[in-house]
C-alpha positions, 0 to 999 in steps of 0.5 A: 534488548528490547526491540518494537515491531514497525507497525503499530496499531495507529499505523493502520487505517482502511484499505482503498485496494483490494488485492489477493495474494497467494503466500506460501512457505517462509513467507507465509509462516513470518506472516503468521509469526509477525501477526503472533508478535504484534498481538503479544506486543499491543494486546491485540489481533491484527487482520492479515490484510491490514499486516500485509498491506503495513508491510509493504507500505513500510518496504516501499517507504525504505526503498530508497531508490524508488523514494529518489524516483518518485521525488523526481516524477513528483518534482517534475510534475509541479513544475508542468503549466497547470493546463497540462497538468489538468489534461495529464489528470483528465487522462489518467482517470479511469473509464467505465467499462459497461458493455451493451450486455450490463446494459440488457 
């Protein structure tokens, strides 16, 4: 029986997030064993931020729960008037943060 691994080398594309993250014992070694199998399957190495990150993606696409939820948020949203939706947007987006010493 021959099975294919769920990341393949079309599924990876640059990272906007950087994140750090501690693994260790079980986990860690399925990391290593999971990088070990896709190198045999598609010939080539892959980087373990980019396998993390593939990971995740894929656990949160099959979370079906999170999937309904984030359908209704979604949904709701674009059934707000354009006017908040604009001043929802307006909010949401990050501050710069300099304090007067970056400045000196």
């Amino acid at each position: 029986m021959s099975t294919t691994l769920a990341i393949t080398p079309d599924a990876l594309v640059d990272a906007h997030l950087a994140v750090k993250v501690e693994l260790t014992g079980q986990l860690a070694r399925d990391l290593e064993l999971y990088a070990e199998l896709y190198r045999e399957e598609h010939g080539t190495e892959i980087k373990q931020e980019h396998l993390v990150r593939e990971l995740v993606r894929l656990g949160i696409a099959s979370d079906r729960a999170f999937q309904k939820r984030k359908k209704k948020r979604t949904d709701a949203a674009d059934r707000k008037p354009a006017r908040q939706r604009q001043a929802a947007s307006t909010a949401s987006q990050p501050i710069s943060a300099t304090s007067q010493s970056d400045a000196a």
